[in-house]
C-alpha positions in Angstrom: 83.4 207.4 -109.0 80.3 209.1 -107.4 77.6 206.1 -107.9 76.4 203.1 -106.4 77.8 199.7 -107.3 76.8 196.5 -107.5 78.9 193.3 -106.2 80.5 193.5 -109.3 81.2 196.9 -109.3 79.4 197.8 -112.5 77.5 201.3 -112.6 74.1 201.4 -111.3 72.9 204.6 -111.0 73.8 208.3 -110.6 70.7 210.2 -110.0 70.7 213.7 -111.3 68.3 216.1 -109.6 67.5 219.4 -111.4 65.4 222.2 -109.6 63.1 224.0 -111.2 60.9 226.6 -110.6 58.9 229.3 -112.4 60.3 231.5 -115.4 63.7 229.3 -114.9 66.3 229.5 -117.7 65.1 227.1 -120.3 68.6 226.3 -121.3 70.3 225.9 -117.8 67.6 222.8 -117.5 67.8 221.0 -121.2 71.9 221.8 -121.9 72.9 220.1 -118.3 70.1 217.2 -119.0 71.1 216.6 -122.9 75.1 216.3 -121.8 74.0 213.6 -118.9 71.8 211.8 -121.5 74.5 212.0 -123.8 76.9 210.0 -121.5 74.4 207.4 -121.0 73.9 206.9 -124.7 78.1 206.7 -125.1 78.8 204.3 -122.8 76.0 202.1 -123.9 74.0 202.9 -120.7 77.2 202.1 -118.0 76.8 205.7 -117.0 74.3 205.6 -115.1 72.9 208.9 -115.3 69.1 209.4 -113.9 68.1 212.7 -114.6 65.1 214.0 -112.6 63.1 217.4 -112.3 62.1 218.5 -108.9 60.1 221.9 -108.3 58.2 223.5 -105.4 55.1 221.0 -106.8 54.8 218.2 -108.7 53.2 219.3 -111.9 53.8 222.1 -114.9 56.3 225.1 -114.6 56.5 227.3 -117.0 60.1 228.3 -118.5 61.2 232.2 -119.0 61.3 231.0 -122.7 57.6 230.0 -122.3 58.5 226.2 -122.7 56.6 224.3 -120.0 58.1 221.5 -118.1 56.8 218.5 -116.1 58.8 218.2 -113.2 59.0 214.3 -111.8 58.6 215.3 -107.9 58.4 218.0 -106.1 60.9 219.4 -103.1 59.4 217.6 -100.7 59.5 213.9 -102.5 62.8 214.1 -103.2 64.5 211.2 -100.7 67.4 209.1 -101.0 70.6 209.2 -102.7 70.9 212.1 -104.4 74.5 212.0 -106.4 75.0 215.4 -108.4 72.0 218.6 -107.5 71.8 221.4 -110.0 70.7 224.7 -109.7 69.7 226.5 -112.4 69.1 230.4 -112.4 66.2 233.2 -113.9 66.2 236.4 -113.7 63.6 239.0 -113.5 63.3 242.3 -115.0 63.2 245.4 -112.4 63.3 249.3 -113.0 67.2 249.2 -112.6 67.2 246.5 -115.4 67.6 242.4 -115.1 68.9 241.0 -111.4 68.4 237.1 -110.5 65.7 235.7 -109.2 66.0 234.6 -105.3 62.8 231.7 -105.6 62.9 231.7 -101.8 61.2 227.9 -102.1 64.3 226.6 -103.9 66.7 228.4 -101.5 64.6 227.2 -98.0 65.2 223.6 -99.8 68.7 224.1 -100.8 69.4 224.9 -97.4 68.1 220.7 -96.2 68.9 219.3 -99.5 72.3 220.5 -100.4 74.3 219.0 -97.6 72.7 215.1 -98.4 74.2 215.7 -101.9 77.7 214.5 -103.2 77.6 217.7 -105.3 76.3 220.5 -105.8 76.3 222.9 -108.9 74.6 226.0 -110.3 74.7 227.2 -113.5 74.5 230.5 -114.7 72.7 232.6 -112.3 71.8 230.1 -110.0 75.1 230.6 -107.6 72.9 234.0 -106.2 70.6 230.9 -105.6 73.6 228.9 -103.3 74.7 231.9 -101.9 71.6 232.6 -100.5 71.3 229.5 -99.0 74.7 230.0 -97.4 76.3 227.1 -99.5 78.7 229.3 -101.1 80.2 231.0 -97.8 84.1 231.2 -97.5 84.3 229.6 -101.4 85.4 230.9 -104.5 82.3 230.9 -107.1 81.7 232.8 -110.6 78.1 233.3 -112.1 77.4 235.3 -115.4 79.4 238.1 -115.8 76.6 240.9 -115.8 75.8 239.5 -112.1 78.9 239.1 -110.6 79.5 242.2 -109.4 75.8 242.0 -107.7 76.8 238.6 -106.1 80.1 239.8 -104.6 77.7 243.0 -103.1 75.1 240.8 -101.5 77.3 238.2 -100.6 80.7 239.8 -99.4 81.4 236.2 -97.9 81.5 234.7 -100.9 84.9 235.2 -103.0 83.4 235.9 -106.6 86.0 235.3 -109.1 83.5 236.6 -112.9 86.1 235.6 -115.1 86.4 232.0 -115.3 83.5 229.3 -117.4 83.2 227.5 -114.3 84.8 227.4 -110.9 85.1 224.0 -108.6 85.1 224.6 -104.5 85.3 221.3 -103.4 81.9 219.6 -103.8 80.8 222.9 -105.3 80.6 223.8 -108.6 79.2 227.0 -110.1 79.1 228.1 -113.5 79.5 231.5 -116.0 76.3 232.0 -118.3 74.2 230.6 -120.8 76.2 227.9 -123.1 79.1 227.5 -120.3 76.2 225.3 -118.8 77.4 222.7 -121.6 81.3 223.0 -120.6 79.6 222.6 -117.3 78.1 219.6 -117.4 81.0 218.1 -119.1 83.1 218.2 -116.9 81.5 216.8 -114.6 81.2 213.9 -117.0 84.8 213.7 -116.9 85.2 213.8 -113.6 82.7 210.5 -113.1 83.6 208.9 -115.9 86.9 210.0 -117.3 88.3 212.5 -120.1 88.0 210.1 -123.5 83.9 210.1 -122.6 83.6 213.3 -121.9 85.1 214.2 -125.1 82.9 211.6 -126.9 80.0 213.6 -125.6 81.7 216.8 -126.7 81.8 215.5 -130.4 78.9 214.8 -130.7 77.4 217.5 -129.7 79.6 219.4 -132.0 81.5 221.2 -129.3 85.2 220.7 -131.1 87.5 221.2 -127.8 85.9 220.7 -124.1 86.4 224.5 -122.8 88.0 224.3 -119.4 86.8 225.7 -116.2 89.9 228.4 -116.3 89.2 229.6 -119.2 88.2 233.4 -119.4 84.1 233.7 -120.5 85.4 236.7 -122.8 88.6 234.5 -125.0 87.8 231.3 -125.9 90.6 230.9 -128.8 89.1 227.4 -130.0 85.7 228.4 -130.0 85.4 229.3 -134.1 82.3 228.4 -136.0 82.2 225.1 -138.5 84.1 226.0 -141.6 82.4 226.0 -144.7 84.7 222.6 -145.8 84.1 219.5 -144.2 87.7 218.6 -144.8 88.8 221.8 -142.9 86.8 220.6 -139.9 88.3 216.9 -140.4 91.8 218.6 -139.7 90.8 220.5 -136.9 89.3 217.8 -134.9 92.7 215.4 -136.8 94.9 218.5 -135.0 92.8 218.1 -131.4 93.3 214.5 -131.2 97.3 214.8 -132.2 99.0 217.5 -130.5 101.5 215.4 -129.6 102.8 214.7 -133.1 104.3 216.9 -136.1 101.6 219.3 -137.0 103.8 221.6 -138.9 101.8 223.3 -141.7 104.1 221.1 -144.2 102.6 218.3 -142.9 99.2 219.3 -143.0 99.0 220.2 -146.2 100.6 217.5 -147.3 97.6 215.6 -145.0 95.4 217.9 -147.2 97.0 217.2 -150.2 97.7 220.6 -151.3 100.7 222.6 -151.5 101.8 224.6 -148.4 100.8 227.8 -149.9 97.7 226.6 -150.8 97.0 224.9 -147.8 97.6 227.9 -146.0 95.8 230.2 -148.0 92.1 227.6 -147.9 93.1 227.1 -143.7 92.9 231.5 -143.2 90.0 231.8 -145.4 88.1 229.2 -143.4 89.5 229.7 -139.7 90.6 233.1 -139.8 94.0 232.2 -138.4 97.3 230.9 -139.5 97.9 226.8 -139.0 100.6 227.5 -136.7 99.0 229.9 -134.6 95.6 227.4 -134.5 97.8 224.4 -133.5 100.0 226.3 -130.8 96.2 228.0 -129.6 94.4 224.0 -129.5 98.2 223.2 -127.4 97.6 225.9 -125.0 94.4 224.7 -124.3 95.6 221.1 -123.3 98.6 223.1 -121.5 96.5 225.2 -119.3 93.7 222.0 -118.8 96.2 220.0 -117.4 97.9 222.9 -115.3 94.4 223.5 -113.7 93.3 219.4 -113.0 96.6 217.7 -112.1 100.2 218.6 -110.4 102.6 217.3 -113.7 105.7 219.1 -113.9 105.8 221.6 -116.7 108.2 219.5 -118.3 105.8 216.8 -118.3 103.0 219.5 -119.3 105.4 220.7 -122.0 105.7 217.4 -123.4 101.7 216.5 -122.9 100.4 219.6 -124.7 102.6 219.6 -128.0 104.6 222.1 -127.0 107.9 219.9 -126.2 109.9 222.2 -123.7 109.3 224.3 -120.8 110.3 227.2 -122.5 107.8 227.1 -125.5 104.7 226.4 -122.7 106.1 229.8 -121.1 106.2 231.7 -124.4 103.3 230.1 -126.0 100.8 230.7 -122.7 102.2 234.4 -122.9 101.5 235.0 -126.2 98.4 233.8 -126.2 97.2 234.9 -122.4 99.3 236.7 -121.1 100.4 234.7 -118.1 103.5 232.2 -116.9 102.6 228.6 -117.0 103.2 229.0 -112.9 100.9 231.7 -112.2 98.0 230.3 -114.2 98.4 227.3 -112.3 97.9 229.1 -109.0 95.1 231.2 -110.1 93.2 228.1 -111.8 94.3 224.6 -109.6 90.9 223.0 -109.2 90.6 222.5 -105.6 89.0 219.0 -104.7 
């Protein structure tokens, strides 16, 4: 599972090492350290998660939002077992507009710290970060889509994919921009502690549905803002916990108590989108999740999602991206 373990092979500790450094991105440091803290508070503490700041010096560094931080240790204190490192990313403004900042301190420490790491991931930005420190060479990594095509320039060894929320390379991970360092972070939850906690965390930080690391930065189908009805957002997270069932609009109103028309009249207003074509959009998530984390059948995937047979995954993932359930699966298979 990634930590130590005591005799009795509870969780003891999974230290969490966060680099900062001048004008970093505020929210590639607090979104990463809230989802870890999160986990701890879910599981009552078993998660182990020991989330540290480590700069250039021990002392105050000042965020691009103008938030100061207090970093617990500086590079060159940071010893022992370090279980998950995380790179965030800044940028800086130049005459042909915003690039990333190289902090050549973090990347000469990258370069001795990374490899004592069980991971290693960046968020946002920080992958031009790895890739300067040659951690990213002959791996597939994404950043923020306004610097991908920068990264792919400056690091032609590097195979830069800008489309996905995050990519995973083996002990690497990188991640898209801003708020993807949330989906991030989760995941790696769920890889240490399994799916059900991660998805605790997700609740209740009000992310409905954990986005998955194939998932394009630019369509995000689940991704609609809290309805103005609390019982409309009761179904929705009702519908994400039981795709597996009936979910046929008859039913749901009937969940609702209102008539069908009705019910499907309050569900557009509030969602913008018919109940079938929000149900069959929440299935393809689970469908395409589970074609990029496991090798099921698509019958099996079929069944999983919702959508019951292999040929409702194929039309359903075409309709609503445009790919067979095969192809995503060989464009997205997280590599471990």
């Amino acid at each position: 599972m990634g930590s130590d373990e005591d005799d009795e092979g509870m969780f003891t500790r999974r230290r969490v090492v966060i680099a900062v450094f001048p004008d970093v991105d505020l929210l590639d440091v607090t979104g990463p350290a809230e989802v870890f803290a999160m986990a701890n508070r879910e599981t009552g503490g078993k998660a182990g998660y020991l989330i540290q700041l480590a700069g250039p010096t021990s002392g105050v560094v000042t965020t691009s939002a103008g938030v100061r931080l207090l970093t617990d240790l500086s590079f060159a204190e940071v010893d022992g077992v370090v279980d998950t490192l995380l790179v965030p990313g800044a940028v800086e403004v130049l005459p042909s507009g915003l690039a990333p900042r190289i902090d050549q301190d973090v990347v000469a420490w990258l370069k001795t710290a990374a490899p004592l790491a069980r991971r290693v991931a960046s968020v946002c930005v920080g992958a031009h970060l790895l890739a300067a420190a040659g951690l990213l060479d002959g791996k597939t990594a994404t950043t923020h889509w306004s610097t991908a095509e920068r990264l792919a320039a400056d690091h032609p060894e590097v195979k830069v994919d800008p489309d996905p929320i995050f990519v995973r390379s083996g002990r690497i991970w990188t991640g898209a921009g801003i708020s993807a360092c949330m989906d991030l972070s989760l995941a790696l939850v769920s890889e240490d502690l399994g799916e059900e906690v991660a998805l605790a965390v997700a609740r209740q930080l009000v992310m409905y549905l954990k986005r998955q690391g194939g998932q394009s930065q630019f369509s995000v189908p689940l991704s609609r803002p809290p309805a103005s009805r609390r019982d409309i957002d009761d179904l929705r997270m009702y519908i994400a916990e039981h795709l597996d069932e009936d979910l046929s609009a008859a039913t749901l109103a009937a969940r609702m108590s209102l008539s069908e028309r009705q019910f499907a009249r309050v569900f557009r207003q509030e969602t913008g989108t018919t109940p079938a074509a929000y149900v069959e959009a929440a299935r393809v998530e689970v469908a395409r999740r589970l074609l990029e984390s496991t090798d099921q059948p698509l019958e099996e995937v079929a069944v999983a999602s919702g959508l019951g047979s292999v040929e409702t995954l194929h039309r359903a993932l075409r309709r609503q991206i445009g790919i067979a359930p095969a192809a995503y699966r060989r464009r997205f298979r997280v590599v471990s």
